[in-house]
N, C-alpha and C positions, 0 to 999 in steps of 0.2 A: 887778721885781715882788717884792713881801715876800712872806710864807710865808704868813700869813694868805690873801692872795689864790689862790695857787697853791696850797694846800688847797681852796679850793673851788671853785675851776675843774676842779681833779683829780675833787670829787667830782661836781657836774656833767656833767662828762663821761661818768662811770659811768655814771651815771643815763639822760643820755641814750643813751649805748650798751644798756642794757636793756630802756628804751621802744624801739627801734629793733629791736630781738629780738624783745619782745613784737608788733609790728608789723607784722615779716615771717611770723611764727608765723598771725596772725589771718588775713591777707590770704592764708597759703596755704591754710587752711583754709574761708573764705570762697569762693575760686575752684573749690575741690575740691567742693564741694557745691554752687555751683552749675552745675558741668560734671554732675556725679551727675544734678542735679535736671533737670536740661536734655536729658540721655538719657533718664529714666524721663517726663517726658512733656513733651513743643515747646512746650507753653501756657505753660511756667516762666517765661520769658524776659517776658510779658507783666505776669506777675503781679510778678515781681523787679524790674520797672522801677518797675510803681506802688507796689510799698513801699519802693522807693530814693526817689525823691519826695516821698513822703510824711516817711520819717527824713529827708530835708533839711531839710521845713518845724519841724520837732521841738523843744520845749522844749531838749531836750537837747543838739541842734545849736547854736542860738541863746545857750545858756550858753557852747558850747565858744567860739564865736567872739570870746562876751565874754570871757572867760578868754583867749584870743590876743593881743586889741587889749592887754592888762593887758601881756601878757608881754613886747609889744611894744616899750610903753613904758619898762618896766624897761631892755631891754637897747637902745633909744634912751639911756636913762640911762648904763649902763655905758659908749659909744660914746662918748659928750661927757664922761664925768669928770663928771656933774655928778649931783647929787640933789634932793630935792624943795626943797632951797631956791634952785636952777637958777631 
């Protein structure tokens, strides 16, 4: 592996170990509130489902996904050795 590579695999790596931070951060925060919200009144639980639901069907869901299949295919690419003239 040349240095080139192994720089940025290195940095890579960083990166996703900070998303991975930032991830665990949200999701504790997220569960914390809504244990909160689920003691101060029983009805949360109904209403946190339908806006789970609804943020599935979401512009913004439907980019991420598109943004996944993209990243997919990148590291399909790195897997094979091969690039867009593959």
């Amino acid at each position: 592996m040349d240095d080139q590579t192994r720089t940025l695999l290195r940095g890579v790596l960083q990166f996703l170990d900070q998303q991975e931070q930032s991830l665990i951060l949200a999701l504790t925060v997220s569960m914390s509130l809504r244990k909160a919200m689920k003691e101060l009144n029983p009805e949360f639980e109904k209403l946190y489902e339908k806006h789970y639901r609804e943020a599935l069907q979401s512009e913004g869901k439907r980019a991420s996904d598109g943004f996944r299949e993209v990243l997919a295919g990148l590291i399909q690419q790195l897997n094979t050795g091969g690039g867009a003239e593959n």
